[in-house]
C-alpha positions as CSV (number, residue, x, y, z in Angstrom):
1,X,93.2,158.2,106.1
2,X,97.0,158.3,104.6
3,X,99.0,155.2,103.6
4,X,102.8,155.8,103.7
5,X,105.2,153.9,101.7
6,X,108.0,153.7,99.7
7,X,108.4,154.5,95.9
8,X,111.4,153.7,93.9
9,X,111.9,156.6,91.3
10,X,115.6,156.1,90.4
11,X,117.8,153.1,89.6
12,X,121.2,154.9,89.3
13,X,121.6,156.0,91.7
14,X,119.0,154.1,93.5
15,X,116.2,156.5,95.4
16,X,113.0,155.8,96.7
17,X,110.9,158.3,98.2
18,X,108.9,158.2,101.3
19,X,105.4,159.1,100.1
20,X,102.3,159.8,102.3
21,X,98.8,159.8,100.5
22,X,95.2,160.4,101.2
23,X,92.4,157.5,99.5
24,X,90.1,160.2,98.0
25,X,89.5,160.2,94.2
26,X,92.7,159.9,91.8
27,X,90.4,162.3,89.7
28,X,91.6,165.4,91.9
29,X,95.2,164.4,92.8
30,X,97.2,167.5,94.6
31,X,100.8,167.0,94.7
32,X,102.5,168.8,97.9
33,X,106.0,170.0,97.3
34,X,107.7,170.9,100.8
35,X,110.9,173.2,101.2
36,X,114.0,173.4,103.1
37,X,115.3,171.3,101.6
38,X,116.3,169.4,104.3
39,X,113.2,169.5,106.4
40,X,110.5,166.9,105.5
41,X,106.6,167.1,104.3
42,X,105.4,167.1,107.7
43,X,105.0,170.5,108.4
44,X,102.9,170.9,105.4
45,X,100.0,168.6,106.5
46,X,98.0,170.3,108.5
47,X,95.7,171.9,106.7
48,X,96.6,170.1,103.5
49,X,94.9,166.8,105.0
50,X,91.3,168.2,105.2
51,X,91.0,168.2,101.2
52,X,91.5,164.5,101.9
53,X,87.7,163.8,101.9
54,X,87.3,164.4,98.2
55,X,90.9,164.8,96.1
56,X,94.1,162.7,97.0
57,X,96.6,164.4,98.8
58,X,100.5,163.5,97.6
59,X,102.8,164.4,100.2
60,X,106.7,163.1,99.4
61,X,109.9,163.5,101.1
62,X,112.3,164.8,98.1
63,X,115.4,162.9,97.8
64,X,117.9,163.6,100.9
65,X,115.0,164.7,103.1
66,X,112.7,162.8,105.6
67,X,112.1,159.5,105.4
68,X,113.4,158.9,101.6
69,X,116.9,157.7,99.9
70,X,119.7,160.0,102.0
71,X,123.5,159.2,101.4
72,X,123.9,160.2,97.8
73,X,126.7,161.9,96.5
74,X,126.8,165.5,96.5
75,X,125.9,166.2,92.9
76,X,123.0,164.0,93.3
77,X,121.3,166.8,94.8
78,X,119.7,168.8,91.6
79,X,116.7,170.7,90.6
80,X,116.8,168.6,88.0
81,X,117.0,165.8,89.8
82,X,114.3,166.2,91.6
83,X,111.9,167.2,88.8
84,X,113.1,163.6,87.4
85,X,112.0,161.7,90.9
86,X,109.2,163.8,90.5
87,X,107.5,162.8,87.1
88,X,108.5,159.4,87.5
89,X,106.8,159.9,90.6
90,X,103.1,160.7,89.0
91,X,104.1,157.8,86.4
92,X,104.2,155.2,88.9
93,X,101.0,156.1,91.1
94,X,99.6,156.1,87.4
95,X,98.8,160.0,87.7
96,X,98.3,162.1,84.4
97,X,97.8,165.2,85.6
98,X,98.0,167.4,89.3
99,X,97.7,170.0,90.9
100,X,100.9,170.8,92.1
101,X,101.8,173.3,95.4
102,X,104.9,174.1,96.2
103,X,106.0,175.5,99.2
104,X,108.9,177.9,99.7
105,X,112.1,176.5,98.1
106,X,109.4,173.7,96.9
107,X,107.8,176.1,95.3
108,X,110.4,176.6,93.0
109,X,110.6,173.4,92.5
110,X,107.1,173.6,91.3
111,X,107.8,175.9,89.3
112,X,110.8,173.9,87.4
113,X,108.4,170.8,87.1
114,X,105.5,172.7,85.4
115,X,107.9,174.5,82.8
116,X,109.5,170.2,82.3
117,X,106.0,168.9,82.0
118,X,103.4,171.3,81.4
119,X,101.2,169.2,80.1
120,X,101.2,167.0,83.5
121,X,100.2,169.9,85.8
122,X,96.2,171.0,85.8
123,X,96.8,174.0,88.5
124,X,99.8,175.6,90.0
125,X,99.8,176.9,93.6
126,X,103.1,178.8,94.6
127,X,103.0,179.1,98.4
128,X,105.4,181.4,100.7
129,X,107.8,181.3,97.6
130,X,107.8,183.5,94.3
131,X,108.6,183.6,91.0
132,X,110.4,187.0,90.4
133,X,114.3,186.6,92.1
134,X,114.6,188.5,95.9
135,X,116.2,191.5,95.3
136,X,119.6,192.0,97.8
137,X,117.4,195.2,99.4
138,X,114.0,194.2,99.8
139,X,113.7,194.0,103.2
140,X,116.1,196.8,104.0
141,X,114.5,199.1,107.1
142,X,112.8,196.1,108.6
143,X,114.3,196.3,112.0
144,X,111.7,193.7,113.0
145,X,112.9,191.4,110.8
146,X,116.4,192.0,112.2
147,X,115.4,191.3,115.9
148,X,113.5,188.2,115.0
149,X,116.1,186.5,112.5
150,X,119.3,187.3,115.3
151,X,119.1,184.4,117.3
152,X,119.0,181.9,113.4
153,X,122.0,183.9,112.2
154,X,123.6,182.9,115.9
155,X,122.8,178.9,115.3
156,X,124.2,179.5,111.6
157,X,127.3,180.5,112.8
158,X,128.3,178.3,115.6
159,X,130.9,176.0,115.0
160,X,129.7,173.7,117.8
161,X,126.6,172.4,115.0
162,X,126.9,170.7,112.2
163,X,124.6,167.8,110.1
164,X,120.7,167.5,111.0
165,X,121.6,169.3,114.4
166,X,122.3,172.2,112.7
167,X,119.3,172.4,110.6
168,X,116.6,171.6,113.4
169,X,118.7,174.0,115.6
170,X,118.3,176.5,112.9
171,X,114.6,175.8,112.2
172,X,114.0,176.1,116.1
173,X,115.8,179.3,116.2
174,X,114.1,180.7,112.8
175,X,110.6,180.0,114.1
176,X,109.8,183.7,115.8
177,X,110.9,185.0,111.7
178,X,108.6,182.3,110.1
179,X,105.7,182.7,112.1
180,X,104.0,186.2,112.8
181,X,101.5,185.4,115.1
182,X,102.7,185.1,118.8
183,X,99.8,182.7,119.8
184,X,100.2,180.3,116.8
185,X,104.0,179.9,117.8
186,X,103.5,176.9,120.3
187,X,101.7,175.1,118.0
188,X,104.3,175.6,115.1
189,X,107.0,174.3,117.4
190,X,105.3,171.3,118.3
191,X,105.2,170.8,114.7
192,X,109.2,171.2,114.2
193,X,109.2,168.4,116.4
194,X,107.9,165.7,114.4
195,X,110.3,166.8,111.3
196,X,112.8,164.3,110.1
197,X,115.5,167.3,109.5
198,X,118.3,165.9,107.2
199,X,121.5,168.1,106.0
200,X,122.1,166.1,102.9
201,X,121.0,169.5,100.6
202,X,123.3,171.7,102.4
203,X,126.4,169.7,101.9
204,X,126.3,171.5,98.1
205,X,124.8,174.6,99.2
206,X,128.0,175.4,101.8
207,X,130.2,174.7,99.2
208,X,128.5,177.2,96.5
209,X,127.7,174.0,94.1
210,X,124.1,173.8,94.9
211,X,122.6,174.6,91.3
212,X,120.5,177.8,91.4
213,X,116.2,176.2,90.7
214,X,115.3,179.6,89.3
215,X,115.7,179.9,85.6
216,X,116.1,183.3,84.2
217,X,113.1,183.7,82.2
218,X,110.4,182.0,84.7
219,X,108.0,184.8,84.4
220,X,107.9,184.7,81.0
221,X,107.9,181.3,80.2
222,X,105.3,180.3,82.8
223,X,102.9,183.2,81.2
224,X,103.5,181.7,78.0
225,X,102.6,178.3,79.8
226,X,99.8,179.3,80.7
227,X,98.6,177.4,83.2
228,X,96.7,179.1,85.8
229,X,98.4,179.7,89.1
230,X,97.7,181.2,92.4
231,X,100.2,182.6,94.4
232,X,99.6,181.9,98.2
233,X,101.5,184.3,100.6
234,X,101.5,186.1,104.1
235,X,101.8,189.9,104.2
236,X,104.8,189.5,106.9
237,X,106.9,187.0,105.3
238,X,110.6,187.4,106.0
239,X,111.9,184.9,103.4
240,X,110.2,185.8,99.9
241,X,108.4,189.6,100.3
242,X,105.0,190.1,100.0
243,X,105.7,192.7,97.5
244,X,106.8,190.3,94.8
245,X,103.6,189.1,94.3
246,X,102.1,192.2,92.2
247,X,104.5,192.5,90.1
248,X,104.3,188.7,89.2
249,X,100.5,189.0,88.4
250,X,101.3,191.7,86.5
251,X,103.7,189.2,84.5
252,X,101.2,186.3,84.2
253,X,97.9,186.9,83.3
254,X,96.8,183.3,84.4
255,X,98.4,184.2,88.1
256,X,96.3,186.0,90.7
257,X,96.9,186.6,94.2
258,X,96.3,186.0,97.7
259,X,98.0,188.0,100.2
260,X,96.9,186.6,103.8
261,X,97.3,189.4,106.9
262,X,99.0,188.8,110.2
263,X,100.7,185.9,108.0
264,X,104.4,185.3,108.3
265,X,106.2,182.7,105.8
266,X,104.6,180.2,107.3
267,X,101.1,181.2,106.9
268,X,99.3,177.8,107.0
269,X,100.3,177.9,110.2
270,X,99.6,181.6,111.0
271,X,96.2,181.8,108.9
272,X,95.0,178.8,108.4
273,X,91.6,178.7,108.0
274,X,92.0,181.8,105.7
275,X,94.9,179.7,103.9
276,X,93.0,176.9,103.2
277,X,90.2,178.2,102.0
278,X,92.7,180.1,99.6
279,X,93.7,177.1,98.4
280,X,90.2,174.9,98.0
281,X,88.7,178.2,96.0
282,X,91.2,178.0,93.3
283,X,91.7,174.0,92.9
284,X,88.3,173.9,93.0
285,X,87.6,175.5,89.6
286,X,88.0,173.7,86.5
């Protein structure tokens, strides 16, 4: 069962989030960070909601996104912002310490909250994301990649879109990159259909005054953390390659991998049986 409400996490400006959360024990709490950023936590539930039965799930909408506090000026929009709404998020549901998962851009968030607050983060799951920058050629000679991302460059670039429009249009468009499976493509769009899509994040990003979330010396500082963390990926991911990940675990030894086949960057929705169980295996180790 999930209870949705609201939780105020800032005063000036005023923001609440729009949290969903599971009843199981407080003991196992697993915060869920999704990306975008202007896409909402939906997409990220299924399979997320069946360790419901014996940890609580966290599931917010960041600031601008979803259900929670939209309409804030431009430079409200922050990393650092949102690693503020974020602890003051655990604070008020009286959490000490998560598990935290981020997803994609999220998972850069993730990884900005656990070098703020280490000691408020148990495990670390980085999900279709990564921790080492993309470098400009890393998917040079994927043609496939080309032919699927066309028709999302075509949406990006018409002048006829603009606002939440233009970010479900581009979503829609983006779904034959994100997913690699033909057969779980259906059920993915289905899926896009229930998001709240906002365009508050991309307001900033447009005008090249978007702050960057990665900071310079991530690896380095997370390995000196040393919090364990797993990093959850799919082999075909067109977003963050696949062939970051060794290198990182090189980095950090408290990182391992899990590289899911046939998985795009949406591999909870291409894999997800194998994705999940990813996931339970290392939260479930103390």
């Amino acid at each position: 069962m999930f209870i949705e409400t609201l939780v105020p996490v800032s005063s000036d400006p005023a923001v609440d989030l729009f949290v969903v959360q599971s009843d199981g024990s407080v003991e196992r709490p697993l915060l869920v960070i999704h990306g975008g950023p202007d896409w909402d936590h939906t997409y990220l539930r299924e399979p997320v909601a069946e360790l419901a039965d014996h940890r609580r799930i966290i599931l917010p909408d960041l600031r601008g996104c979803g259900r929670s506090t939209r309409g804030l000026a431009d430079d409200e929009y922050t990393p650092a912002a949102t690693i503020t709404d974020l602890v003051r998020l655990l604070d008020t549901l009286e959490i000490e310490r998560a598990d935290i998962l981020g997803f994609s851009y999220g998972g850069l968030i993730a990884q900005r909250l656990v070098l703020a607050v280490p000691e408020r983060v148990r495990r670390l799951v980085v999900a279709s994301s990564s921790v080492l920058p993309v470098p400009p050629d890393a998917f040079d000679g994927w043609h496939e990649r080309t032919e699927r991302m066309t028709a999302e460059a075509e949406v990006w670039s018409d002048p006829s879109l603009s606002g939440p429009e233009l970010t479900r249009a581009a979503a829609l468009a983006s779904a034959p990159a994100n997913v690699w499976r033909p057969d779980a493509l259906p059920g993915y769009l289905d899926v896009l259909k229930g998001i709240y899509f906002s365009a508050e994040w991309m307001r900033p990003w447009q005008a090249g005054t978007l702050p960057s979330p990665r900071h310079p010396d991530t690896p380095q500082r997370l390995a000196d953390v040393g919090i364990p963390m797993l990093l959850l990926h799919g082999r075909q991911d067109m977003t963050f390659p696949a062939d970051l990940v060794e290198p990182t675990v090189k980095l950090i030894p408290t990182a391992r991998a899990s590289v899911l086949e046939e998985a795009g960057h949406m591999a909870h929705i291409d894999q997800p049986r194998a994705w999940l169980a990813a996931l339970e295996d290392f939260l479930s180790e103390e």
